[in-house]
C-alpha positions in Angstrom: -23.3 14.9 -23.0 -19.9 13.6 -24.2 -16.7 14.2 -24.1 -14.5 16.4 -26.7 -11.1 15.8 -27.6 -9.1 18.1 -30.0 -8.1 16.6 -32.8 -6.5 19.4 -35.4 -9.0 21.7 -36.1 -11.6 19.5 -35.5 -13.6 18.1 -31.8 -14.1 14.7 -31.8 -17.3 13.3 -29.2 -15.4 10.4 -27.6 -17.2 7.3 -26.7 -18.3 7.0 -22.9 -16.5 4.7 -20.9 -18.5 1.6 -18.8 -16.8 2.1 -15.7 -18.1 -0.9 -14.7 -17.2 -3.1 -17.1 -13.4 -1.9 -17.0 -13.3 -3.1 -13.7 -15.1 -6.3 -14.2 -13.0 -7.5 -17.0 -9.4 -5.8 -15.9 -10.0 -5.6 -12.5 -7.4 -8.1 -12.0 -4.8 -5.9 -14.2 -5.6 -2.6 -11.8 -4.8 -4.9 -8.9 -1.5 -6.0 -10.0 -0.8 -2.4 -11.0 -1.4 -0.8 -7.5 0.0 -3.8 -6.2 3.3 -3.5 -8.3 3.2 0.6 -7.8 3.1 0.0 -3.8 5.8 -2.3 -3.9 8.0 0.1 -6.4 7.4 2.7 -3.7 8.6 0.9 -0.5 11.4 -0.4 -1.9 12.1 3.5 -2.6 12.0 4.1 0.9 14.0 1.5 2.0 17.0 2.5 -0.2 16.6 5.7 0.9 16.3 4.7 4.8 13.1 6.1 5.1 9.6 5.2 7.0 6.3 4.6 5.0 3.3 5.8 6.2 0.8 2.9 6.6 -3.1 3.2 8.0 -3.3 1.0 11.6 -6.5 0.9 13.4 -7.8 3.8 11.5 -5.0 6.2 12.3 -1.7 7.1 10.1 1.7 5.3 11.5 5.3 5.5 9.9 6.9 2.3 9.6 9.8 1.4 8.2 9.4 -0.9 5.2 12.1 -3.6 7.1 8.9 -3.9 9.2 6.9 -4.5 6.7 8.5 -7.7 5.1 10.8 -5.7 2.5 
């Protein structure tokens, strides 16, 4: 079953996407994106004087981003 996109008055069937392959060949471009997004978002905190909330030994901690390196 695919996907439909409107297009005027008309559906389009858009192609299905290989998950898998996305990841295999721009893996590396998700990566620095989520890396890049995190780091965008502590920096936020810090300017604003605020803790980040970070997983440690499996349970949610606030930190403050000084603590973290930034």
């Amino acid at each position: 079953m695919g996907r439909y996109r409107a297009s005027g008055d008309r559906m389009k069937a858009e192609a299905p996407k290989d998950v898998n392959r996305i990841f295999v060949e721009d893996g590396h471009l998700i990566d620095e994106a989520l890396k890049q997004g995190v780091r965008d978002a502590v920096l936020r905190h810090k300017e604003a004087g605020l803790p980040v909330v970070i997983c440690r030994e499996g349970k949610a901690v606030r930190v403050m981003p000084k603590e973290l390196g930034f």
